[in-house]
C-alpha positions as CSV (number, residue, x, y, z in Angstrom):
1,X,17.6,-26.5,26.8
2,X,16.1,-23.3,26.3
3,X,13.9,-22.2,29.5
4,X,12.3,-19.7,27.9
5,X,10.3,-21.5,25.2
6,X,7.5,-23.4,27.1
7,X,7.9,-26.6,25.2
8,X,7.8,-29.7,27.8
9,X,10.3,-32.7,27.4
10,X,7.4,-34.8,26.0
11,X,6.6,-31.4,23.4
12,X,10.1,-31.5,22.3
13,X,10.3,-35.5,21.9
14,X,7.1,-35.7,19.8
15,X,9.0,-32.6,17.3
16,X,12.0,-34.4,17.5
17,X,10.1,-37.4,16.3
18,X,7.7,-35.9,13.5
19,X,11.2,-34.1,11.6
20,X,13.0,-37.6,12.0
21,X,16.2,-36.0,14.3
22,X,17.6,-38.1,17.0
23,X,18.0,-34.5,19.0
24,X,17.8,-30.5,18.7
25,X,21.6,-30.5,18.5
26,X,21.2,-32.4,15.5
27,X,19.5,-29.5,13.8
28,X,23.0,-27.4,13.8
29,X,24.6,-30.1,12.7
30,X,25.6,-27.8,9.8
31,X,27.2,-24.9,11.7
32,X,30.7,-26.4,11.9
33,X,32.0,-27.1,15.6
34,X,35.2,-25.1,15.3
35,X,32.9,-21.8,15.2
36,X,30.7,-22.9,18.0
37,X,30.5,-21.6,21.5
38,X,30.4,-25.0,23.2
39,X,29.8,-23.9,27.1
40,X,27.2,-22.2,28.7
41,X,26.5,-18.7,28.1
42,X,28.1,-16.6,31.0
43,X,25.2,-14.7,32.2
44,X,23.8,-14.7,35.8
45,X,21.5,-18.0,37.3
46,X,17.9,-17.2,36.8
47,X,16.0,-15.1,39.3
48,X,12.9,-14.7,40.2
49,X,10.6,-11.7,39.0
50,X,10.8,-10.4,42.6
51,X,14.4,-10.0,42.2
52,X,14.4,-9.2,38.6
53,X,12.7,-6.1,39.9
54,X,14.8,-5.3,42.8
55,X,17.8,-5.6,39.8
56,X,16.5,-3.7,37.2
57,X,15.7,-1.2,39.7
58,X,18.7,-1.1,41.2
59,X,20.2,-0.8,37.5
60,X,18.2,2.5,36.9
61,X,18.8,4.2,39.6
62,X,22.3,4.7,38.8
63,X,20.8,6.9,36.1
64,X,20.6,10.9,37.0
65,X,17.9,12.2,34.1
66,X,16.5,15.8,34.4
67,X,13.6,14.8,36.6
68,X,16.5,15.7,39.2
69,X,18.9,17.6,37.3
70,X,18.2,21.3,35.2
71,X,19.5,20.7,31.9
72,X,21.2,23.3,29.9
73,X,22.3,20.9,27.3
74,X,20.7,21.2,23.8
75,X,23.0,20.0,20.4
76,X,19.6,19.0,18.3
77,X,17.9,17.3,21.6
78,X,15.7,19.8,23.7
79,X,14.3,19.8,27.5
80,X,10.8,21.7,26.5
81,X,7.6,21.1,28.6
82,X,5.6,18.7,27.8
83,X,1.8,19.0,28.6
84,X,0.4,16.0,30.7
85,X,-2.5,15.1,28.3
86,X,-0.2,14.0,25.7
87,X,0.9,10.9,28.1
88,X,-2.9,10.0,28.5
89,X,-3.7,10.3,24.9
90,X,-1.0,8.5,23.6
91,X,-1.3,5.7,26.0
92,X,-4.9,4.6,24.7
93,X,-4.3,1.4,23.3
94,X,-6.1,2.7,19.4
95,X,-2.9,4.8,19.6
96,X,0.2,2.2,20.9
97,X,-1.3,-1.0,19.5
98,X,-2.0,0.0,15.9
99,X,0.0,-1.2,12.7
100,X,0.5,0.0,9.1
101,X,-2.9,1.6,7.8
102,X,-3.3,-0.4,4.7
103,X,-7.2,-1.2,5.3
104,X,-8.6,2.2,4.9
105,X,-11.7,0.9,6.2
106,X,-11.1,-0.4,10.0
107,X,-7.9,2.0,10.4
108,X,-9.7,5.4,9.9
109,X,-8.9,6.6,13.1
110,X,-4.8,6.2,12.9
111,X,-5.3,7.6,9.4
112,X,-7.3,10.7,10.5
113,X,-4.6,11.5,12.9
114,X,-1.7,11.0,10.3
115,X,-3.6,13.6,8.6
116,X,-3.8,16.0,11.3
117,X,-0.3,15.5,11.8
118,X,0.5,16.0,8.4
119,X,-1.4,19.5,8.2
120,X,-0.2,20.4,11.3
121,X,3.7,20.3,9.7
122,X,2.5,22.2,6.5
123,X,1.1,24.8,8.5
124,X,4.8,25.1,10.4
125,X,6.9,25.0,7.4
126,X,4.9,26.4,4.8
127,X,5.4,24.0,2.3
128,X,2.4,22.5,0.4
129,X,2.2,18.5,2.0
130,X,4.6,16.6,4.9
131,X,4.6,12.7,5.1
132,X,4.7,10.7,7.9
133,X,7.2,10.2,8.9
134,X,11.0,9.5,8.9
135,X,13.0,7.8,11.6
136,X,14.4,11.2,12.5
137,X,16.1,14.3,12.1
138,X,19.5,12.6,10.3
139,X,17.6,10.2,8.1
140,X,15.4,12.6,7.5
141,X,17.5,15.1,6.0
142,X,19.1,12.1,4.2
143,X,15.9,11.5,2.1
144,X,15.9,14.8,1.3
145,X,18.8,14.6,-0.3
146,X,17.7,11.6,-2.5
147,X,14.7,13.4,-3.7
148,X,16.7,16.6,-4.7
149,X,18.9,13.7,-6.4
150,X,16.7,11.6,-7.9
151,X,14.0,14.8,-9.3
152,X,17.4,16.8,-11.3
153,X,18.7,13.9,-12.1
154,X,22.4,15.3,-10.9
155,X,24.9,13.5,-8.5
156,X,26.2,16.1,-6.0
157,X,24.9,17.7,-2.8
158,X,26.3,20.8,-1.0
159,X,26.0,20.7,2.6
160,X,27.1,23.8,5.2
161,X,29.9,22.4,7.9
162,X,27.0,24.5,10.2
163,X,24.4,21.5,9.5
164,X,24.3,19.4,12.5
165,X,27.9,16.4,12.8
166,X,26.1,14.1,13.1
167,X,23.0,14.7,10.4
168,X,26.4,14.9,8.5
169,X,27.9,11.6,9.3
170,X,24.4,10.3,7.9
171,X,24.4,11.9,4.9
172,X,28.2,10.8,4.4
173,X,27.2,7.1,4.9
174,X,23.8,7.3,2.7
175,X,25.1,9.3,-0.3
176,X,28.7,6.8,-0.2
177,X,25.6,3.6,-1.5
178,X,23.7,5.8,-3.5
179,X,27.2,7.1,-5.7
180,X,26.2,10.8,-5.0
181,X,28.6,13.4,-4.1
182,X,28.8,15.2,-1.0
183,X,30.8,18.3,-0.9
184,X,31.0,20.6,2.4
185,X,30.9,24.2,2.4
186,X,32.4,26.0,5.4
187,X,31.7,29.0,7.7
188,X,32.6,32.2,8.3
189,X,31.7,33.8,11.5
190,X,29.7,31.1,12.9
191,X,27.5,30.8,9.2
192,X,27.3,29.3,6.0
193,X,30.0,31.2,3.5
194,X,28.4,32.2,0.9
195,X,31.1,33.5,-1.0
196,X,32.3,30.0,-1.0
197,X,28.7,28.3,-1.9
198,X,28.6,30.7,-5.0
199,X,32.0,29.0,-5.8
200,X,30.7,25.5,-5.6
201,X,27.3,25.6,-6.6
202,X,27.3,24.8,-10.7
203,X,24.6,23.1,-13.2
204,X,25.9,19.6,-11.1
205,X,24.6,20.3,-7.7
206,X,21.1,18.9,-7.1
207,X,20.6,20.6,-3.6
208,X,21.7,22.4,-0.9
209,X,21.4,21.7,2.4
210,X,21.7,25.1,5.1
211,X,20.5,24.7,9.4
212,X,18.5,27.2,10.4
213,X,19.2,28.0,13.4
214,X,22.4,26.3,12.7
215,X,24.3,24.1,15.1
216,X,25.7,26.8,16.6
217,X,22.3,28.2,17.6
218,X,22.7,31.1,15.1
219,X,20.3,32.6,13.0
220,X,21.6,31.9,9.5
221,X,20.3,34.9,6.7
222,X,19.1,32.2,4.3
223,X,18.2,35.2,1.1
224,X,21.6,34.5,-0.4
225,X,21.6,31.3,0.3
226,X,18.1,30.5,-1.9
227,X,19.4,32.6,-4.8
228,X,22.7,30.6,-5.0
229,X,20.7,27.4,-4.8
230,X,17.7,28.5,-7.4
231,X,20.2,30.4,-9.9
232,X,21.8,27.0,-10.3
233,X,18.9,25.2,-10.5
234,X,19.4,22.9,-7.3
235,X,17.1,22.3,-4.8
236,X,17.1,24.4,-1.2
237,X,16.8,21.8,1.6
238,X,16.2,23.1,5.4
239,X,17.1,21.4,8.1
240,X,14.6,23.7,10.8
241,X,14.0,23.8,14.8
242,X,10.4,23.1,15.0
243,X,9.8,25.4,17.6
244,X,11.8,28.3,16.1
245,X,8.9,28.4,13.3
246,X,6.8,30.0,15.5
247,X,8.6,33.2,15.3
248,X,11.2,33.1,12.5
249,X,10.2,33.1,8.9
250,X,8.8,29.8,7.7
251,X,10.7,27.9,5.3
252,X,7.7,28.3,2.6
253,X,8.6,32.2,2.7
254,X,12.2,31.7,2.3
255,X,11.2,29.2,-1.2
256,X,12.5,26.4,0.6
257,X,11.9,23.5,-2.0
258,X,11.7,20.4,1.0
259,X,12.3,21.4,4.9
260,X,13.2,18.2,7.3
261,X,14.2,18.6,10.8
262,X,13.8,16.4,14.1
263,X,10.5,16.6,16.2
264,X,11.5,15.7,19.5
265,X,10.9,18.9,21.0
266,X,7.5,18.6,20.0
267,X,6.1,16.7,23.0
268,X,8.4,13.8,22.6
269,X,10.3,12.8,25.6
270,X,14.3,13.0,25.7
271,X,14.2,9.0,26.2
272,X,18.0,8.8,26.7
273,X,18.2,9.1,23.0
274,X,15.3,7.9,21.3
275,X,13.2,6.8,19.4
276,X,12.1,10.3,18.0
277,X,10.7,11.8,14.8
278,X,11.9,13.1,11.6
279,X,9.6,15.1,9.5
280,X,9.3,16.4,6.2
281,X,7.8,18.8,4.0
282,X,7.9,19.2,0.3
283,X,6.1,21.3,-2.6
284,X,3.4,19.8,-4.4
285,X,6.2,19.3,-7.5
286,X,8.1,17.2,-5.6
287,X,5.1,15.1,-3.7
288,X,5.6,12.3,-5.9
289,X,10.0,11.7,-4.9
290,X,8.7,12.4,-1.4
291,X,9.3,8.8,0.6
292,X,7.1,7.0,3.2
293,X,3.6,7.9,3.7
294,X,1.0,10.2,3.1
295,X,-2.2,10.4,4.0
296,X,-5.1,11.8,1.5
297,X,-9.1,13.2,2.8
298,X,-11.7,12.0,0.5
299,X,-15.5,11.1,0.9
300,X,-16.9,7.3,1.1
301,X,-19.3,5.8,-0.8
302,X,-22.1,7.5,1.2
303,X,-20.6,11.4,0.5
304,X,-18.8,11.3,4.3
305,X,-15.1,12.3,4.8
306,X,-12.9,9.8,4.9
307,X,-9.3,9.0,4.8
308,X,-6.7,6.9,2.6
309,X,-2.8,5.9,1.9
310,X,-2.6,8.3,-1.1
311,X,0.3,8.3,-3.9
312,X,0.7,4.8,-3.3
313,X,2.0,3.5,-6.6
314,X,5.8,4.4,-5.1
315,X,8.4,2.3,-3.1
316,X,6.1,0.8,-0.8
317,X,4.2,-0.9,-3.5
318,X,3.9,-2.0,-7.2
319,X,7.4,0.7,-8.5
320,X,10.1,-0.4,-5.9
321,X,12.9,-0.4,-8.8
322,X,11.6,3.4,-9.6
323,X,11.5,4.0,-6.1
324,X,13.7,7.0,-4.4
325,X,13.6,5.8,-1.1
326,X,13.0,2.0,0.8
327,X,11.8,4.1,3.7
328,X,8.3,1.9,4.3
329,X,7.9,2.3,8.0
330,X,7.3,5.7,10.1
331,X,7.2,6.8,13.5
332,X,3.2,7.3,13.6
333,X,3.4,7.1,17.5
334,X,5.9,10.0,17.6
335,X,4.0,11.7,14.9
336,X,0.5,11.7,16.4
337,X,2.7,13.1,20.1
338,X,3.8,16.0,17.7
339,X,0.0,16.5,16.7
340,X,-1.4,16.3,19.9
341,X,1.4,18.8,21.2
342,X,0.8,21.3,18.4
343,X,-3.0,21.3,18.7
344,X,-2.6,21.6,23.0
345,X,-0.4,24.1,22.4
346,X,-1.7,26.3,19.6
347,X,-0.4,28.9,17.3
348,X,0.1,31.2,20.9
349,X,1.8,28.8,23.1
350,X,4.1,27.4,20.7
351,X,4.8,31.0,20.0
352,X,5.2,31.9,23.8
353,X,7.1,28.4,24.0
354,X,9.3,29.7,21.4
355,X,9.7,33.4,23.1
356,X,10.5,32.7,26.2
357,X,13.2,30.3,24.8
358,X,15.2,33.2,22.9
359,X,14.3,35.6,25.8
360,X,15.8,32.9,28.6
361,X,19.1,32.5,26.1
362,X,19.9,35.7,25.9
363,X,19.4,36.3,29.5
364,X,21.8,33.5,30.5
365,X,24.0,34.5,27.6
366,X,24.6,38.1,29.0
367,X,24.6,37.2,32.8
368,X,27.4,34.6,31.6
369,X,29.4,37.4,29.9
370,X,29.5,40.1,31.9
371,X,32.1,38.5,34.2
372,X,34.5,38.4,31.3
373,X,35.6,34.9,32.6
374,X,33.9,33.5,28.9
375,X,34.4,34.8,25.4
376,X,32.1,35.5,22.8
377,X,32.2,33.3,20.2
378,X,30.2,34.6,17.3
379,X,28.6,37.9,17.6
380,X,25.5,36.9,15.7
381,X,21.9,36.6,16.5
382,X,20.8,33.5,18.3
383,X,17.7,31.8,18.9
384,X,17.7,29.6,21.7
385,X,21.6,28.2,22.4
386,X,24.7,29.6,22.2
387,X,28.9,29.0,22.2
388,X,30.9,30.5,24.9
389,X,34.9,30.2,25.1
390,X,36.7,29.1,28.6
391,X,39.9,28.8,29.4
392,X,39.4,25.5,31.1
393,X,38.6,22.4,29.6
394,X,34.4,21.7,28.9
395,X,34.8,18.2,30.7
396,X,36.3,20.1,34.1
397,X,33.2,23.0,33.5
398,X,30.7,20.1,32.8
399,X,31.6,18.0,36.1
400,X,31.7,21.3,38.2
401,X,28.1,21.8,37.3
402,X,26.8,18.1,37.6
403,X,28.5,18.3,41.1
404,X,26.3,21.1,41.5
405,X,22.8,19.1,40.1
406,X,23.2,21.2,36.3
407,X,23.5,19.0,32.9
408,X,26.1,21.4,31.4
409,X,26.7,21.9,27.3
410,X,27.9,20.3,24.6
411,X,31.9,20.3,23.6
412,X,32.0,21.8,20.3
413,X,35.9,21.3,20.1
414,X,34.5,17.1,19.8
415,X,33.4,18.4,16.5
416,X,35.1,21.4,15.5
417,X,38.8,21.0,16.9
418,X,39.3,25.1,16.2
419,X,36.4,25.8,18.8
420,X,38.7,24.1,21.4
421,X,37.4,24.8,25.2
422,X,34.2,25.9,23.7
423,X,30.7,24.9,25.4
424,X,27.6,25.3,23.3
425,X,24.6,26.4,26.4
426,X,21.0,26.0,25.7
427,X,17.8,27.0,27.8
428,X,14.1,26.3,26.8
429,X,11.3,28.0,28.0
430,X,11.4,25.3,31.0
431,X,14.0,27.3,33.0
432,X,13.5,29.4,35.5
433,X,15.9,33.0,36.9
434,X,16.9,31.1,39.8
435,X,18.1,28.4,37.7
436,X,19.6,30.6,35.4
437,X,21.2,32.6,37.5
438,X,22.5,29.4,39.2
439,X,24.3,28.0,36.3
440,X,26.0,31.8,35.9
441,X,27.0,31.5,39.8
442,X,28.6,28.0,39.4
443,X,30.5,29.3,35.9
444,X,32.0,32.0,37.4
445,X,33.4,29.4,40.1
446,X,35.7,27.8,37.4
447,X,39.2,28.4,37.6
């Protein structure tokens, strides 16, 4: 009945047998017969693995990814270089194979290089300890909105209409279960209106929530922005680009109370979406409302560094009514990528990563300006993307340049219905002049 479990006739018989049923349908016999299928499934015959192969390959090569292509699409998911060792490393078995960490003593290893991680992402932010990890960047910034919640023990959140849609849509959908209030503060010249926070923000609010670089790709002045937050005693929470850290001021100098963003550009594959990493960092105040794990250095009984779960009297244990999260998983595989990246790469290449990024932008951004054809959207400083208006449509720009083997940018107007015909362009350190100056030729072709 069921090819796929290798149970013989005779197997089945003597189960059949032991439980007293006269036959497996018997076992539904509760499911009323109204509501079931009765046919076959419609799915193709079996196959062979020979042509299972020749199927799935068939299937996937209808796919174009940018092994082909030169991307210039961005919108929170990045096309950065990613060093060949982290492929080997992460593909010893120690690394794919492991589970949850809870025997200290025959998991030192994974815990070790949770640790790493963890410091690793201190040392970016500039905040005091990180966990590890969340699922990513959305959820991410969703726990951070519980802690701010559940440590000032008030019910609304302010977030910027510059954070990220989607990290939005989450946050609509988690604070909706949790009865917390989610109020939106818009923009003013591609940035978070301050004016309009210092409006909102009262003795209510429990955090704030400000992008940096924003969706748009702009470089948002976050000084007013921490006052506003602080004077009103609510939390500062920053959603960050990883790889901007390397050049713009950390979070820790701007008093940032928890940072959270998505770590997919560090060393993470694109994956046609996924899985990636979300991770955070908090002060030491708030360690204790921080969610999932985090990974402590001690010494053994013999003196010798060693490493635990730490703090674990929280949701994943003996408090779960007190807990603020039910986060009890992580991404550790994506977490120990973003270690091995950051360690390859050091303080100078992720530096020079994030360099030639903003150089590269600004190149293409110029060069795509200077025909006039495009409009400037928001004369503000940029890091590594950036909007440009047409006066065609972005779905008859974008199929121009796939025709021409370029991944064009994301539709803003899909979002933001007053940015209509606007394309929002990014280019990591990974491109090239040629390529560059490619996707400006090919622009400048649109009618």
């Amino acid at each position: 009945m069921f090819p796929y479990i290798p149970n013989t006739l005779e197997d089945e018989a003597l189960m059949l047998k032991q439980i007293e049923a006269a036959s497996i349908e018997e076992l539904f016999t509760d499911i009323p017969s109204d509501i079931k299928l009765n046919r076959e499934l419609n799915i193709n015959p079996q196959m062979s693995e020979i042509e299972v192969q020749k199927r799935v390959k068939q299937l996937s090569s209808k796919n174009r990814s940018t092994e082909e292509l030169v991307c210039f699409l961005g919108a929170g998911v990045y096309d950065h270089y990613i060093p060949s060792i982290i492929k080997h490393l992460v593909s010893r078995s120690e690394f794919y194979t492991s589970y949850t960490p809870y025997q200290p003593e025959i998991s030192q290893g994974t815990l070790q290089a949770i640790f790493e991680y963890q410091t690793l992402i201190c040392s970016l932010t500039g905040l005091d300890v990180a966990n590890a990890s969340m699922y990513d960047g959305s959820t991410s910034c969703a726990e951070a909105a519980f802690m701010a919640a559940e440590y000032t023990k008030r019910k609304t959140i302010i977030v910027s209409k510059s954070v990220h849609p989607q990290i939005r849509k989450v946050l609509e959908t988690y604070m909706k279960f949790k009865g917390i209030k989610l109020i939106l503060v818009d923009i003013k010249d591609g940035v978070t209106d301050t004016l309009k926070l210092r409006e909102l923000a009262d003795s209510k609010v429990a955090g704030v929530i400000v992008q940096n670089p924003n969706f748009f790709g702009i470089i948002e002045d976050m000084t007013e922005v921490e006052e506003i937050a602080h004077d009103n005693k609510a939390l500062l929470i920053m959603s960050v680009d990883p790889i901007s850290l390397a050049i713009l001021k950390t979070p820790g100098e701007i008093g940032a109370d928890i940072v959270v963003g998505e770590g997919q550009s560090l060393g993470i594959q694109m994956n046609f979406g996924g899985p990636y990493l979300g991770f955070m960092a908090t002060t030491t105040k708030l360690m204790r409302k921080m969610p999932g794990r985090i990974v402590g250095q001690t010494v053994d009984v013999d003196g010798k560094r060693a490493f635990v779960l730490t703090l674990q009297a929280r949701e994943q244990h003996i408090r779960r009514e007190k807990a603020t999260s039910n986060i009890c998983s992580d991404q550790t595989l994506n977490a120990i990528t973003a270690a091995i990246y950051l360690t390859t790469m050091g303080k100078q290449g992720l530096k020079e990563v994030a360099y030639q990024s903003m150089v590269k932008a600004h190149y293409a951004f110029n060069e795509i300006i200077k025909s006039e054809k495009y409009n400037v959207v928001f004369n503000k400083p940029f890091f590594k993307e950036f909007m440009i208006e047409a006066t065609q449509s972005v779905n008859v720009i974008n199929d121009l340049l796939l025709e021409r083997n370029i991944i064009g940018g994301y539709d803003i107007g899909v979002d933001y219905p007053e940015y209509k015909n606007t394309l929002l362009l990014c280019v990591t350190e990974k491109r090239i002049k040629s390529e560059i100056d490619k996707l400006v030729s090919v622009l400048e072709e649109v009618k």
